[in-house]
N, C-alpha and C positions, 0 to 999 in steps of 0.2 A: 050862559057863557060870558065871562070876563074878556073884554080885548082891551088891551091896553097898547099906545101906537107909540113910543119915541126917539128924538131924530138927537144925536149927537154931533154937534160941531156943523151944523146946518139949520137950516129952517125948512120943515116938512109944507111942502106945496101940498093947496086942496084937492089938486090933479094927483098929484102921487098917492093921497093919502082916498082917494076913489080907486086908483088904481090896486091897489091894497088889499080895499073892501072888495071889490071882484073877485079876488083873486081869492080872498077868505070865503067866497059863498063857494068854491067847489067845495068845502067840506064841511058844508052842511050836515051831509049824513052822517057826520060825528061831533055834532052840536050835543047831544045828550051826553056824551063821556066826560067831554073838555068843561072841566071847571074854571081855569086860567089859561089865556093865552097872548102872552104879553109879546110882542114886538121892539127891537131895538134896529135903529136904521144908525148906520155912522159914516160919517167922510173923513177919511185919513188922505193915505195919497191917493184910494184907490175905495169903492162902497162898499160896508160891509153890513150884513143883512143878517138876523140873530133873532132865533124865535123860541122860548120856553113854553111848554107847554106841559099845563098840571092836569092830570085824568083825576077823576074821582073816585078812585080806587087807591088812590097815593102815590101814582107813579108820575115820573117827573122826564118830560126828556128836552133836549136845547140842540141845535140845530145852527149851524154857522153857515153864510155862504159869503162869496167875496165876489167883486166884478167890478169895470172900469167906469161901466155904467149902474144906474139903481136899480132901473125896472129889468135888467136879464138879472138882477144879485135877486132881487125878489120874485120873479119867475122862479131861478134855483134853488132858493130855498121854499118854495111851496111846491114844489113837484118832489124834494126831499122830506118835506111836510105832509104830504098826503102819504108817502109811502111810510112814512115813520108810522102815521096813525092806524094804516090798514094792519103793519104786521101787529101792534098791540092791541088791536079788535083780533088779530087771529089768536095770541096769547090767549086773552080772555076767553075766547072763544074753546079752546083747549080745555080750560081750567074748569068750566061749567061743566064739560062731558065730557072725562076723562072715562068713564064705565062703556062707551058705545063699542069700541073695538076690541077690547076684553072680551067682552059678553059672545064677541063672534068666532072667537078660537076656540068656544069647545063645542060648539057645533059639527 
């Protein structure tokens, strides 16, 4: 898995960019899917927090969070991050076994 971290119109502190990495090990158990997961942090008036994320299967999704502070913009977007990931392990998960419920209707 690709991480790629960057900071817009700021300079990303060592502390932040741990704080980050923590935050990236709760999804671990979707290290195997995730080919890219690049990171963009920005300071405008206000933090905003932006994470694309490529599966290995082709699928692509990007993820925006905002806040006054950086570390609750990056807490919300990985708690929209994890759930983003679980429903497209449930997608896959569909597509692999699409026969198991069929098979139980003409019983």
């Amino acid at each position: 898995m690709n991480i790629e971290i960057k900071a817009v119109h700021f300079t990303l502190h060592d502390d932040t960019r741990e704080y980050l990495n923590k935050k990236i090990e709760r999804i671990h158990n979707a290290e195997n899917m995730i080919v890219d997961l690049l990171f963009t942090l920005t300071k405008d008036k206000d933090f905003g927090a932006e994470a694309t994320v490529n599966f290995r299967w082709g699928v692509s999704i990007h993820i925006k969070e905002h806040d006054f502070e950086l570390n609750p913009a990056i807490d919300k977007l990985m708690d929209k991050l994890g759930i983003k990931i679980t429903k497209e392990k449930e997608k896959v998960k569909e597509k692999r076994s699409p026969g198991i419920k069929g098979e139980m209707d003409g019983v």
